[in-house]
Residue frames as a rotation matrix with the C-alpha (Angstrom) as fourth column:
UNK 1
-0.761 0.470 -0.448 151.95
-0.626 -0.713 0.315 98.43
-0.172 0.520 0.837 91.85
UNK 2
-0.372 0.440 0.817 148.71
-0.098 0.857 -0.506 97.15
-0.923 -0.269 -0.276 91.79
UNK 3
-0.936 -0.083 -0.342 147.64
-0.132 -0.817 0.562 98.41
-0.326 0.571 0.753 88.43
UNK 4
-0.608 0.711 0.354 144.21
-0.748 -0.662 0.043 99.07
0.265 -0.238 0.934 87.29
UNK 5
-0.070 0.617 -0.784 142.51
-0.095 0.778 0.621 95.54
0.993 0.118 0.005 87.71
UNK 6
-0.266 -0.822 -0.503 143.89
0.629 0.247 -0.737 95.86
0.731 -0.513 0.451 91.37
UNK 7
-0.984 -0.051 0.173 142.56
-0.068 -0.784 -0.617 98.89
0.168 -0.618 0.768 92.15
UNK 8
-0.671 0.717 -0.188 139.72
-0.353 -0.087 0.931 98.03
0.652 0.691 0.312 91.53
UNK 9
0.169 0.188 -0.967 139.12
0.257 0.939 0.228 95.11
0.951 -0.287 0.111 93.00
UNK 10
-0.591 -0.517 -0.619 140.72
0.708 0.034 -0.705 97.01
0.386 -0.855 0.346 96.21
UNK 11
-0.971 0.145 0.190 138.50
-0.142 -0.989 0.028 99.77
0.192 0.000 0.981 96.14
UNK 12
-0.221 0.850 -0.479 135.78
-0.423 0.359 0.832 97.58
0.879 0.386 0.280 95.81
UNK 13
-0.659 -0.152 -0.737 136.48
0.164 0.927 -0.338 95.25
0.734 -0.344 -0.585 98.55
UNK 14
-0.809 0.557 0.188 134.26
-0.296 -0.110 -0.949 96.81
-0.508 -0.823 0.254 101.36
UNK 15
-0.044 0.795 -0.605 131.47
-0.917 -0.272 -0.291 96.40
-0.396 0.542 0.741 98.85
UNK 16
-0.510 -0.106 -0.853 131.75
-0.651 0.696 0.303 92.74
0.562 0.710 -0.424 98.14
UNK 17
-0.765 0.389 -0.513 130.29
0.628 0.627 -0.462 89.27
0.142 -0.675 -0.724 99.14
UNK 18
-0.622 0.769 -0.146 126.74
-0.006 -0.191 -0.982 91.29
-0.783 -0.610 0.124 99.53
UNK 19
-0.173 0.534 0.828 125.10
0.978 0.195 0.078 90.87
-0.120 0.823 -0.556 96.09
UNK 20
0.267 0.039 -0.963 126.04
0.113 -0.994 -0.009 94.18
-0.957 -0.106 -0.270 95.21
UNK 21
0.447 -0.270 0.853 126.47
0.813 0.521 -0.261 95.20
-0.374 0.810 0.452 91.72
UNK 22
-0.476 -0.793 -0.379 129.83
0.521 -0.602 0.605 97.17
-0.708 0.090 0.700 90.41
UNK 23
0.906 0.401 0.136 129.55
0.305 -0.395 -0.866 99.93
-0.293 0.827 -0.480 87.19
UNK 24
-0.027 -0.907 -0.421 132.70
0.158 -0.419 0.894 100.98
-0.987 -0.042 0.155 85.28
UNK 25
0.600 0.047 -0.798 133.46
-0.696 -0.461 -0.550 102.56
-0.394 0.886 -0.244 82.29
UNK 26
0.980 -0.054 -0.193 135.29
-0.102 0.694 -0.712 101.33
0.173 0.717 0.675 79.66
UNK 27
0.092 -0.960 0.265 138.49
-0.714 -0.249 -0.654 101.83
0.694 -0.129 -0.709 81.26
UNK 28
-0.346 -0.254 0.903 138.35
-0.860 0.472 -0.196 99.66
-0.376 -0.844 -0.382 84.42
UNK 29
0.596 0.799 -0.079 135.66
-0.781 0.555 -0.286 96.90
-0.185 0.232 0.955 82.11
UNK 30
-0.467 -0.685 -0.559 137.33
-0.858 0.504 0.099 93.59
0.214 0.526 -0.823 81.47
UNK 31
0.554 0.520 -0.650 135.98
-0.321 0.854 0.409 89.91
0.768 -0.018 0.640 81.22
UNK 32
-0.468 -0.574 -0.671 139.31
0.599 0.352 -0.719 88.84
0.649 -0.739 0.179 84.02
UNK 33
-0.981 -0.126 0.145 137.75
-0.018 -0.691 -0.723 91.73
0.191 -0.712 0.676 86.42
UNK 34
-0.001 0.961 -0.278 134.09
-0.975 0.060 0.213 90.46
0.221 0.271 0.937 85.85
UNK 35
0.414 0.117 -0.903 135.11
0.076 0.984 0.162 86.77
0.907 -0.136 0.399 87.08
UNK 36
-0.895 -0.345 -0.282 136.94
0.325 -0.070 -0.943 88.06
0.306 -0.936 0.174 89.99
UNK 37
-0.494 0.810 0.317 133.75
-0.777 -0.574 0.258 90.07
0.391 -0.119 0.913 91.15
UNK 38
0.163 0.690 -0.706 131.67
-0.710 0.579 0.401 87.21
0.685 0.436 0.584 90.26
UNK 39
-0.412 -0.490 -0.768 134.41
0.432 0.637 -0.639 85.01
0.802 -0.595 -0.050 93.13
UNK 40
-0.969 0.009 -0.246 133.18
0.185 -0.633 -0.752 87.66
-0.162 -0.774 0.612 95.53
UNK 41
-0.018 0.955 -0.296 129.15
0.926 -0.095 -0.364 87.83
-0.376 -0.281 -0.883 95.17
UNK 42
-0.292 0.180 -0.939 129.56
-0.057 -0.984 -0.171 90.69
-0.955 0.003 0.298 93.06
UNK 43
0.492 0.386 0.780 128.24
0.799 0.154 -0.581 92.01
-0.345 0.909 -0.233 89.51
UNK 44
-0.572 -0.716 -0.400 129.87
0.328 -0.647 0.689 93.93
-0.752 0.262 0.605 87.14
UNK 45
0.221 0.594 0.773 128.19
0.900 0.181 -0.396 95.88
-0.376 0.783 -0.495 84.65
UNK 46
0.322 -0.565 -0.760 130.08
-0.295 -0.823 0.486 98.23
-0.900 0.068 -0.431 82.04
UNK 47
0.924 0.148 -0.353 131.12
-0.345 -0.083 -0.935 99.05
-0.168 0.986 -0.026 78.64
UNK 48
0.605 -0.785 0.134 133.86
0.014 0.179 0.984 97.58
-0.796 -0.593 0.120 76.79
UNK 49
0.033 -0.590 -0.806 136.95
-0.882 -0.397 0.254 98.75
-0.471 0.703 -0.534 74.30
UNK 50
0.863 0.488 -0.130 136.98
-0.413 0.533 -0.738 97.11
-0.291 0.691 0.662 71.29
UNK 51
0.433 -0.897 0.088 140.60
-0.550 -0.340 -0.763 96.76
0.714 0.282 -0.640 71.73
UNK 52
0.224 -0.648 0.728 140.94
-0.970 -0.078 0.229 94.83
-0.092 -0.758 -0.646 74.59
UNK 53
-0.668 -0.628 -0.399 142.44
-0.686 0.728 0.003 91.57
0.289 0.276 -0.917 74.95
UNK 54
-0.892 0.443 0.095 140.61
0.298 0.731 -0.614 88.42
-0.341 -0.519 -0.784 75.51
UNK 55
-0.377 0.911 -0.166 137.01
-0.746 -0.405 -0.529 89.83
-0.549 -0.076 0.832 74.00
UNK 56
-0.079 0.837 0.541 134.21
0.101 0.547 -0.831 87.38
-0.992 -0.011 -0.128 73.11
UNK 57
-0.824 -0.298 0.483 134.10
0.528 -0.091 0.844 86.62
-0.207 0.950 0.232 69.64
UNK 58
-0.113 0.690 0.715 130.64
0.985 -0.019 0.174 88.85
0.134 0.723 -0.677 69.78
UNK 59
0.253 -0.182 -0.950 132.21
-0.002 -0.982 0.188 91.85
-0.968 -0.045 -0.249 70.19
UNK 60
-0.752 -0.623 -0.215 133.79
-0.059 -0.262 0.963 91.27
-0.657 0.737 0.160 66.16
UNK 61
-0.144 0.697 0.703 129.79
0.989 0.117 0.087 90.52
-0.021 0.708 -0.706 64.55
UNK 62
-0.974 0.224 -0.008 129.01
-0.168 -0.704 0.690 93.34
0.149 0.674 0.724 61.91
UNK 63
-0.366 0.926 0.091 125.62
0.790 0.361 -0.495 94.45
-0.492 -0.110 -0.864 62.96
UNK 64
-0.618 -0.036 0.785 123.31
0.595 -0.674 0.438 96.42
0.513 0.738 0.438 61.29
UNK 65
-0.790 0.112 0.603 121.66
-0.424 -0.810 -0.405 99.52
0.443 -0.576 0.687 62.65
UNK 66
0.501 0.631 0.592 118.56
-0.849 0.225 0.479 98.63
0.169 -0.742 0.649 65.66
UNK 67
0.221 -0.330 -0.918 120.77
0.170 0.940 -0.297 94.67
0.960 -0.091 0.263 65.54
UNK 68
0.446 -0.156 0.881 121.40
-0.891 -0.165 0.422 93.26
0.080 -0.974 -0.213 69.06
UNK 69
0.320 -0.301 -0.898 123.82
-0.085 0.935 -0.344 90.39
0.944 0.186 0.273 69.71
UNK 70
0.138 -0.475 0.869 124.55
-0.964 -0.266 0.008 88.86
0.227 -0.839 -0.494 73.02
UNK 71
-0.026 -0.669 -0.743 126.38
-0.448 0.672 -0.590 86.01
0.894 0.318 -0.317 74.82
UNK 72
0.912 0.194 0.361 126.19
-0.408 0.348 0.844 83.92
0.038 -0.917 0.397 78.10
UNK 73
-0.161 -0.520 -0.839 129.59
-0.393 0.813 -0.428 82.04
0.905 0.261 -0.335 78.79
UNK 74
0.158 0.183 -0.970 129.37
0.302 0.927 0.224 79.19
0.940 -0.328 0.091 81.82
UNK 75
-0.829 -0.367 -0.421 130.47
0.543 -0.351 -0.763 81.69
0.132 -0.861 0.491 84.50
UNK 76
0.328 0.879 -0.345 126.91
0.839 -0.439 -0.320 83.69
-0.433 -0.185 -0.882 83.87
UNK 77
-0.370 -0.481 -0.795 128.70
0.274 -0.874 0.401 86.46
-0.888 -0.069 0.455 82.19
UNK 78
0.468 0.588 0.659 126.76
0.831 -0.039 -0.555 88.12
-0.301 0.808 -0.507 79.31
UNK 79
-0.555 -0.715 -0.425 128.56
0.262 -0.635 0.726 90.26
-0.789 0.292 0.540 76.90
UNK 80
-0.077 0.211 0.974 126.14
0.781 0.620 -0.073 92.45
-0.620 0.756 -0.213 74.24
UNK 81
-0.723 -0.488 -0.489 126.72
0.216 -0.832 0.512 94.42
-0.656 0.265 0.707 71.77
């Protein structure tokens, strides 16, 4: 079973390695599936559950209504919320 990070990534594969860039909802979104990509000349760009594991501590800042917070970590990955 691959299960959904897997499929992904498999589904994807014709579509890598060309500076192509991925979309997914919040179901398939994850920071581990956004560094694989990223191995493969790809972008990822999609929403993500406030619930999942592993999330950037600026997914937990209390903003207030028009606020914008975002993040960069060393892989180039920007998370904002």
């Amino acid at each position: 079973v691959l299960g959904v990070f897997g499929v992904v990534v498999d589904l994807s594969r014709p579509y890598l390695n060309n500076s192509r860039t991925l979309v997914t909802d919040n179901f398939y979104t994850s920071l581990t599936l956004a560094n694989e990509l990223l191995k493969n000349d790809t972008h990822l760009v999609g929403t993500l559950r406030s619930n999942r594991v592993k999330l950037p501590e600026v997914m937990k800042a209390k903003l207030n209504k028009g606020q914008i917070i975002g993040k960069e970590n060393t892989d180039g990955i920007v998370v904002a919320k």
